[in-house]
Residue frames as qw, qx, qy, qz and C-alpha x, y, z in Angstrom:
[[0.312, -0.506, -0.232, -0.770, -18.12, -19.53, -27.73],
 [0.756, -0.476, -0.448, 0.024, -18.83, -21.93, -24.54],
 [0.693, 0.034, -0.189, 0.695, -15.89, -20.12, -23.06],
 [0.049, -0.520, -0.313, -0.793, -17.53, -16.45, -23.91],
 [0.562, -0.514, -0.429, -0.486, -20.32, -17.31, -22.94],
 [0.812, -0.345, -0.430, 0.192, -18.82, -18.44, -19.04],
 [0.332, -0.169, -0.275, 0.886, -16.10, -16.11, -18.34],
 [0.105, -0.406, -0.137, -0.897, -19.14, -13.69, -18.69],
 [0.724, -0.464, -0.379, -0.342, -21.08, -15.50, -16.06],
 [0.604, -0.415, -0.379, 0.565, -18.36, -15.39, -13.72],
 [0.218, 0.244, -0.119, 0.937, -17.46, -11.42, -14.71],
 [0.275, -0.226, -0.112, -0.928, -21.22, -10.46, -14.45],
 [0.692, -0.303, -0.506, -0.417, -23.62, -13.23, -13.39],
 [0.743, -0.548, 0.066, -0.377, -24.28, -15.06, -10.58],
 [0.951, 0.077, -0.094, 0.285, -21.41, -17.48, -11.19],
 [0.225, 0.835, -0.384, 0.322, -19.09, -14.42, -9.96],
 [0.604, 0.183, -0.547, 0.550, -17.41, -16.71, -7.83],
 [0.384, -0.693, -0.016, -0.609, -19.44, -15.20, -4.98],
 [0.861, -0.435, -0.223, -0.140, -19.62, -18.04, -2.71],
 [0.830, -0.298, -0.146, 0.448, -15.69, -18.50, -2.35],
 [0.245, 0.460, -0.205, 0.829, -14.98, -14.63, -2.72],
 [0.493, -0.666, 0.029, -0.559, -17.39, -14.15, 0.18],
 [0.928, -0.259, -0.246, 0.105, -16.39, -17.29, 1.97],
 [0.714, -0.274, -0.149, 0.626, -12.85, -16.14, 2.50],
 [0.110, 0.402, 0.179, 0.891, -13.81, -12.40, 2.73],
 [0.227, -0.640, -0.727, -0.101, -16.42, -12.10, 5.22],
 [0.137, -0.747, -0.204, -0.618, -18.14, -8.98, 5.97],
 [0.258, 0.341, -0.542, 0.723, -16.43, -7.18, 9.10],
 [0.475, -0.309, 0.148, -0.811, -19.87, -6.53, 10.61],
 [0.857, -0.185, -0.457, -0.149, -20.97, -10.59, 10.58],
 [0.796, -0.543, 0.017, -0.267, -21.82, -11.91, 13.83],
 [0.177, -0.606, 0.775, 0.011, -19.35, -14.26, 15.48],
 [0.697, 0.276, 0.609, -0.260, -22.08, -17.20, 14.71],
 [0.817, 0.495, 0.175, -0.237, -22.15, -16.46, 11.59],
 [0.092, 0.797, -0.596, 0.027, -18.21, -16.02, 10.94],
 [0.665, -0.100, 0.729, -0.126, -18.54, -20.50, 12.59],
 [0.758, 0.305, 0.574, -0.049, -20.62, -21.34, 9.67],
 [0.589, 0.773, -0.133, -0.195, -18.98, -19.29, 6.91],
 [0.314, -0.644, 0.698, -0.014, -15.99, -21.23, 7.86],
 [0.533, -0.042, 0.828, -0.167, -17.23, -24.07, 7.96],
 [0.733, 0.572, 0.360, -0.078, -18.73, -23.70, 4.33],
 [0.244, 0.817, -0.511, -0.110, -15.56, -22.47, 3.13],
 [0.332, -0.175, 0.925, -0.052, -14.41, -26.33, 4.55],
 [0.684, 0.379, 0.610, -0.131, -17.17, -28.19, 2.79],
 [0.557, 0.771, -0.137, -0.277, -16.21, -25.85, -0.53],
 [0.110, 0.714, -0.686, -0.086, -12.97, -27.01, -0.35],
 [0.373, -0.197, 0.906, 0.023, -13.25, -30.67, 0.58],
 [0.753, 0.445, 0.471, -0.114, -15.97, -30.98, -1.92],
 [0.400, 0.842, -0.298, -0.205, -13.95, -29.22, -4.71],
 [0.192, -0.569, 0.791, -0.119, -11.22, -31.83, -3.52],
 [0.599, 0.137, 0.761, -0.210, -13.78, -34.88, -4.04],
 [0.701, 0.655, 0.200, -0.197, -14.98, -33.52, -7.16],
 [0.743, 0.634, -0.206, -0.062, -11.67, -32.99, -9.00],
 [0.380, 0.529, -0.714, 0.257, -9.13, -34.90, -7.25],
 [0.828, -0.370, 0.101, -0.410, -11.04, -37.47, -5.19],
 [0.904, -0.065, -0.366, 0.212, -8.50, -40.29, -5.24],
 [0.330, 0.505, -0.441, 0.665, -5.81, -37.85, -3.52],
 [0.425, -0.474, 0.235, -0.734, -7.93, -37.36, -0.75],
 [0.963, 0.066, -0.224, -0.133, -8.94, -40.93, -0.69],
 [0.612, 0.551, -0.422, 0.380, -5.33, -41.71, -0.29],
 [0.029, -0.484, 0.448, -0.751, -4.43, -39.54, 2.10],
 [0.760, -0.176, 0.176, -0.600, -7.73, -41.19, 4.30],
 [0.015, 0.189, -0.979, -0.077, -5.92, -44.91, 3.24],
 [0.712, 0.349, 0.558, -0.244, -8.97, -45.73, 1.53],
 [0.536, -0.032, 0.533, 0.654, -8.85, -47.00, -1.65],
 [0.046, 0.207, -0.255, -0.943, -8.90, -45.03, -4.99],
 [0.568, 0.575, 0.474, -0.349, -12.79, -44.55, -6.63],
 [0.235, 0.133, 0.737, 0.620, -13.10, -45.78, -10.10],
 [0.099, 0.705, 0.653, 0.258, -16.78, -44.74, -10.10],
 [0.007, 0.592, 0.126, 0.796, -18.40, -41.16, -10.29],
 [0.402, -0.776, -0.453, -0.178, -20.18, -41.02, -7.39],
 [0.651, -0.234, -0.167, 0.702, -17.30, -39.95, -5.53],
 [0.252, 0.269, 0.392, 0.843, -17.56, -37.23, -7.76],
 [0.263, -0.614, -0.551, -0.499, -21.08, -36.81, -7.42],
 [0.543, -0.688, -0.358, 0.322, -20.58, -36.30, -3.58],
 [0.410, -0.178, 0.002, 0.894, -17.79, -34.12, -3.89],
 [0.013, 0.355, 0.273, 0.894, -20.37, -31.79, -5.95],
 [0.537, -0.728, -0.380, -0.191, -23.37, -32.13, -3.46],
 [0.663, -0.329, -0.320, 0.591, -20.56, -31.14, -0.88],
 [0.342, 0.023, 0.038, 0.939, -19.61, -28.19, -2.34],
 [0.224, -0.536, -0.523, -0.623, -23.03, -26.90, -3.14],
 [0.664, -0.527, -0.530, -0.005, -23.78, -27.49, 0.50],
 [0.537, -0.164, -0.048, 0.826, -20.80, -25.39, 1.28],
 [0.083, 0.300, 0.270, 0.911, -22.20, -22.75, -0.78],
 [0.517, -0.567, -0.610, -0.196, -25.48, -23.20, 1.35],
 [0.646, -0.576, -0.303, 0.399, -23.70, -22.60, 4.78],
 [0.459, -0.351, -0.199, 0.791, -22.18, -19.80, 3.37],
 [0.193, -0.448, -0.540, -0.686, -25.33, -17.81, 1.86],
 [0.624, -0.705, -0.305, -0.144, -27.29, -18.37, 5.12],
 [0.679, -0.229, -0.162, 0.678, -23.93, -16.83, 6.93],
 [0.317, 0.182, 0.173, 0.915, -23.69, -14.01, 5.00],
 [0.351, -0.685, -0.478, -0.424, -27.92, -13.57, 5.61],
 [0.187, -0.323, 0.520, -0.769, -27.22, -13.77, 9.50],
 [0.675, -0.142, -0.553, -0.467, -29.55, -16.77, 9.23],
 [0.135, -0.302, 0.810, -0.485, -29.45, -17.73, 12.95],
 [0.865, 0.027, 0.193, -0.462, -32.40, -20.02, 12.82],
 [0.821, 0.377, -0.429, -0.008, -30.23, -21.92, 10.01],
 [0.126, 0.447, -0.815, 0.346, -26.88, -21.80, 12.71],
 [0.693, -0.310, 0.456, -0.464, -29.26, -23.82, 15.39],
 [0.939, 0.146, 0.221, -0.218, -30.30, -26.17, 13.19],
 [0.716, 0.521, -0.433, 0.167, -26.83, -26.88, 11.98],
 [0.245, -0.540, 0.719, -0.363, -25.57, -27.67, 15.28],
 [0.726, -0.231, 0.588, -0.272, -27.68, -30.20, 16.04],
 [0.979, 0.179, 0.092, 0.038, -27.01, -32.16, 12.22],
 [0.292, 0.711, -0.616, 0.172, -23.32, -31.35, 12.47],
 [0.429, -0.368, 0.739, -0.366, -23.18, -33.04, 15.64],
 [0.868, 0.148, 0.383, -0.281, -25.51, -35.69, 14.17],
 [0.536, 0.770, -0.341, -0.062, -22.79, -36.21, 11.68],
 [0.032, -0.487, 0.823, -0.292, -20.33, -37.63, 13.89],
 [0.739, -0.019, 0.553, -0.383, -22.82, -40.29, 15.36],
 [0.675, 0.639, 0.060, -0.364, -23.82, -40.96, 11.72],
 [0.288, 0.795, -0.533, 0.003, -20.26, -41.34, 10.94],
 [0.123, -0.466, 0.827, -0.288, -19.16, -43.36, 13.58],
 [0.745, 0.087, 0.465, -0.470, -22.25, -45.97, 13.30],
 [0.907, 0.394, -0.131, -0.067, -21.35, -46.85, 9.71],
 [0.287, 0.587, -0.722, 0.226, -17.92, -47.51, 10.68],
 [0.548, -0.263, 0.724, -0.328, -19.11, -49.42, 13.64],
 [0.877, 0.115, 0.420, -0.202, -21.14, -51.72, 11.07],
 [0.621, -0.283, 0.640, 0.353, -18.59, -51.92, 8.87],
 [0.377, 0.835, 0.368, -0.158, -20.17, -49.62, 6.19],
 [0.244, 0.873, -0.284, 0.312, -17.30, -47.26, 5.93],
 [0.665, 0.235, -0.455, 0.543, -13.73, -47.22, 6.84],
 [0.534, -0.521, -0.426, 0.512, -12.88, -45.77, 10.40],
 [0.400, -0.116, 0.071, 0.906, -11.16, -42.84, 8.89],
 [0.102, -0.479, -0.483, -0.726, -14.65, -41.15, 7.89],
 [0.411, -0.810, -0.398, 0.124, -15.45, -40.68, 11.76],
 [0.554, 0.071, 0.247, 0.792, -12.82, -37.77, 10.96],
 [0.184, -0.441, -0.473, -0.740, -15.05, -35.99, 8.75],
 [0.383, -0.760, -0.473, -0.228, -17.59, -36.08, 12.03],
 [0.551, -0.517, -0.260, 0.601, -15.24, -35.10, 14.57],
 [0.140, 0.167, 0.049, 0.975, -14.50, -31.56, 12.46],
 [0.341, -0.492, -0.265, -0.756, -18.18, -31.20, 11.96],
 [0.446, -0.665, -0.583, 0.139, -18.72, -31.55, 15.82],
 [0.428, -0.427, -0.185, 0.775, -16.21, -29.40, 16.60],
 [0.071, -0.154, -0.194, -0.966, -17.41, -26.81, 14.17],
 [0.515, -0.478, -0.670, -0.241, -20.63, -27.52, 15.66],
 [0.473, -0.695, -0.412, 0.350, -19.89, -26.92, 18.93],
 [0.213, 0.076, 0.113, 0.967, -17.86, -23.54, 17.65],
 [0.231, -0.342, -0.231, -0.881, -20.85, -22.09, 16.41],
 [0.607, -0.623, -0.490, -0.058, -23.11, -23.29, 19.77],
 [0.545, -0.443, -0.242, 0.669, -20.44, -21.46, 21.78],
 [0.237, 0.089, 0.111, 0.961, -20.98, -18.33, 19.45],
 [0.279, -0.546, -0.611, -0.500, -24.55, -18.52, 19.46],
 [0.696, -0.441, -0.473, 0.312, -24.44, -18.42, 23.47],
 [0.297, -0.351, -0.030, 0.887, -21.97, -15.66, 24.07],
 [0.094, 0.143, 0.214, 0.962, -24.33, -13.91, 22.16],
 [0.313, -0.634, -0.616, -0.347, -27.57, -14.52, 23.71]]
């Protein structure tokens, strides 16, 4: 019945699988701004979906070691969600949201690169900031060419 009861929440409900049919679908008319950040939550769906159910691969691949605990996990779902976030306020045209995601994308890298400096996190997680500058500075360079 748990089974029922789900594939009817993806056929009909809100669970229709919106976020990652819209995510790699986006509406011909969206902006070029907003086309940056639905990207870019289409990345965060995937790399959280990647944390949440196959976090040691990824791990790997990054030559860190494998996670025994959840939390891995637990990020990997706050990722995706967050994905799903960037690509809601995309679909809106939410240009107030694109500003303010420049400047904590960018703050991402810093953020990144500080706990590696103290020896928090492995090097290989200033990575992770360097996309989100560069999608960062994507969607500042779309915002622009449209003001």
């Amino acid at each position: 019945m748990p089974d029922l009861h789900l594939r009817r929440l993806l056929q009909k409900g809100p669970l229709r699988l919106y976020i990652v049919r819209n995510a790699f679908n986006p509406n011909p008319a969206m902006s070029r701004a907003a086309r940056t950040v639905v990207i870019f939550g289409a990345y965060l769906i995937g790399t959280g979906a990647m944390l949440l159910f196959a976090p040691n691969v990824l791990l790997g691949l990054l030559r860190i070691a494998p996670a025994t605990e959840p939390w891995i996990r637990v990020l990997g779902m706050i990722v995706a969600l967050l994905g799903g976030y960037y690509v809601v306020a995309a679909r809106a045209e939410l240009t107030a949201f694109f500003r303010a995601s420049v400047a904590f994308r960018l703050f991402a890298l810093a953020g990144f690169g500080g706990l590696a400096a103290l020896g928090w996190a492995p090097a290989t997680l200033i990575g992770f900031g360097v996309i989100d500058a560069l999608a960062a500075l994507w969607t500042r360079s779309a915002l622009r060419a449209a003001a």
